[in-house]
N, C-alpha and C positions, 0 to 999 in steps of 0.2 A: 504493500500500500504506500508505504514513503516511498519510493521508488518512481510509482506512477504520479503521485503527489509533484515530485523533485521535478520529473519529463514535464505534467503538464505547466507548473512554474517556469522550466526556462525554456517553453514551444511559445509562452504569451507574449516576449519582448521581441519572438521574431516573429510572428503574425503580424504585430503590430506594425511593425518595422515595412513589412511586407505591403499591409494594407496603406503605407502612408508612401511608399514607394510606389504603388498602381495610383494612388488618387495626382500621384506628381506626375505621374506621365501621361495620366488621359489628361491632364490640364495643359500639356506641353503640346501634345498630340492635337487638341481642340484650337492653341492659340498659333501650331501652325497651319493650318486650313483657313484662320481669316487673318485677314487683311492687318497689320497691326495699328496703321492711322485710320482707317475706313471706318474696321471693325466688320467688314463687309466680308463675304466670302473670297478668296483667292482664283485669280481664274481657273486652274485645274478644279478646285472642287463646284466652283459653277460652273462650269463647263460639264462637268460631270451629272451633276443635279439637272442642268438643264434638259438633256438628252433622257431624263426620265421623265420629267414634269410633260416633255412633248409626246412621249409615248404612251402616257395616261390618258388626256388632257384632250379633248377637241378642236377647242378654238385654245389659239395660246399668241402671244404677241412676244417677239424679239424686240426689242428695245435698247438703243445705243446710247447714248451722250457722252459727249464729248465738249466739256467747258471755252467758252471763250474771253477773251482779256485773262486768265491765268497767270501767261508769265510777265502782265502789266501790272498784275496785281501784285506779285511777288518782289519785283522790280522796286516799285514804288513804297510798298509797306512792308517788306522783308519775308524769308520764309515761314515765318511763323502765323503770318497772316494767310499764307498759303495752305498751311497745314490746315487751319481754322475753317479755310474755304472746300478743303477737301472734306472735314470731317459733316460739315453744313452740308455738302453736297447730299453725302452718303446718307444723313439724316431724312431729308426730303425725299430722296428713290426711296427708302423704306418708307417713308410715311405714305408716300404716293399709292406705292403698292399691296397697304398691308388691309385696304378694302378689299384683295383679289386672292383668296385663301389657297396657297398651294404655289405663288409667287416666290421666286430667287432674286435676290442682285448682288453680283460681286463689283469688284474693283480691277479690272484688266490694269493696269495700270498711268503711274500717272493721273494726267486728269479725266482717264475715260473710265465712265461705268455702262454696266450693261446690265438687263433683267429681263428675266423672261416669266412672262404675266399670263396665268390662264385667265380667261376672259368668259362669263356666260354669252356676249351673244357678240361678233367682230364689230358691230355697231357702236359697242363700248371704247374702240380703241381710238379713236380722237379725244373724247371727256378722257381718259385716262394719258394718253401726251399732252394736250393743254394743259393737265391741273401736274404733271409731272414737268412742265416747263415754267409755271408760275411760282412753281414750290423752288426751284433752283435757283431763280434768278429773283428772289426776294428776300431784300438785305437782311446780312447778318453784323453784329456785331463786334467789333474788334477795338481795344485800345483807344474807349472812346470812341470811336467814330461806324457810322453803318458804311460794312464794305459790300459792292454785291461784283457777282463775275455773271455773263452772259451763258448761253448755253447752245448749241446745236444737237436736235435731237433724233434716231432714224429706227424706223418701224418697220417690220417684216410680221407676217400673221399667216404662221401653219394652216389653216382654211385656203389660203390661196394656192398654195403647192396638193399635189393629188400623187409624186410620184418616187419622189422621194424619200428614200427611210431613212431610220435612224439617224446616229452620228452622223451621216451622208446631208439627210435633213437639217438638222442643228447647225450644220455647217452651210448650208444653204443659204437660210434663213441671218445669219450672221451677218453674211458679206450682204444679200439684201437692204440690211440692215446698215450696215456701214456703207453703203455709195449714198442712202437717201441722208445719214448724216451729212455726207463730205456736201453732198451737191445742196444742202439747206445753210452748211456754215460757208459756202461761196457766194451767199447771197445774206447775208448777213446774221442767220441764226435765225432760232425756232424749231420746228416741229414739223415732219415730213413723215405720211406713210403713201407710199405712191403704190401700192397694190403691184407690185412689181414680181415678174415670177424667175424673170432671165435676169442674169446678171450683166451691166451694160460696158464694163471693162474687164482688161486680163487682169490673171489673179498670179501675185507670190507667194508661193507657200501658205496659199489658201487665204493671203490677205489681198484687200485691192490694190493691185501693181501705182505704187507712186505715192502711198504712204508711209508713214516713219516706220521705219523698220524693213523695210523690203528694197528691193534693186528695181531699177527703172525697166529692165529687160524683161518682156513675157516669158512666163516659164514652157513647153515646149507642148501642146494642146492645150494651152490653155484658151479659151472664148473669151 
């Protein structure tokens, strides 16, 4: 009986020890999946999340933004104002989309976020980029003074594609999504779903050829 006494005495400082060891790594595990200024998810795990929400889900809207005056804002009232304006950002896409139950939005980086929105009925997805472009570009607070940054916003809606699956889809849907951005922040910003099913430039490594990050060259089939 001492014996087992003795075993179970010194099993309980290493269970402990154990159990406070697992509670530190889901915490670690949890705070690398989002974003750490955002708070938002990280692309791979929205990206990930996405391709499931689309395979549920009926009606669902891709949704881009991409902030504008950023790095006038940074310029002028230092990084931490910029932080300030990313974190504001991240706050209004969640708030935008947390009427839409079963909604994602990560942080791709930088000043671009993305979400992808089930919708009841595609009629819904203008009220939801109007009130998702009123919410980003209405001032926040900094240092004394209200700062606000512009916004560019671009919309793709699963409903309109019939042929595409999965990841194939997700991915569709994205670059969709990013030309109606670019071609709404060339005209000064706001809010574009242009019901588009083809994509209208080549693409790099599955992004639109001639944005940051890619080479000007078409990659070798690509439309």
């Amino acid at each position: 009986m001492n014996a087992l006494l003795h075993t179970m005495a010194s099993a309980g400082p290493l269970a402990a020890a154990w159990g406070v060891h697992g509670l530190l790594l889901r915490r670690r595990l949890t705070a690398a999946r989002h974003d750490p200024l955002s708070g938002l998810w990280t692309r791979a795990v929205f990206e990930a999340r996405a391709v499931r929400v689309l395979a549920r889900r009926p009606h669902v809207a891709v949704v881009l933004a991409d902030l504008d005056g950023f790095k006038a804002l940074n310029d002028t009232h230092g990084h931490a104002a910029g932080d300030r304006a990313i974190r504001s950002t991240a706050a209004a896409l969640t708030d935008a989309v947390s009427r839409h139950p079963g909604a994602v939005c990560g942080r791709l980086g930088g000043d671009e976020f993305a979400a992808v929105v089930p919708l009841a009925s595609p009629m819904a997805l203008p009220w939801l980029l109007r009130g998702l472009h009123d919410e980003i570009t209405a001032p926040f607070r900094y240092g004394g003074h209200d700062l606000r940054v512009g916004v560019s916003i671009g919309a793709a809606l699963s409903t309109d594609l019939t042929n595409a699956p999965g990841a194939d889809r997700f991915g569709l849907l994205l670059r969709l999504a990013d030309e109606a951005m670019y071609a709404v922040k060339r005209s000064g910003g706001g809010w574009s779903y242009p019901a588009a099913t083809t994509p209208v430039t080549g693409s790099t490594a599955g992004r639109r050829t001639g944005r940051d990050g890619t080479h000007t060259t078409l990659r070798k089939g690509a439309s």
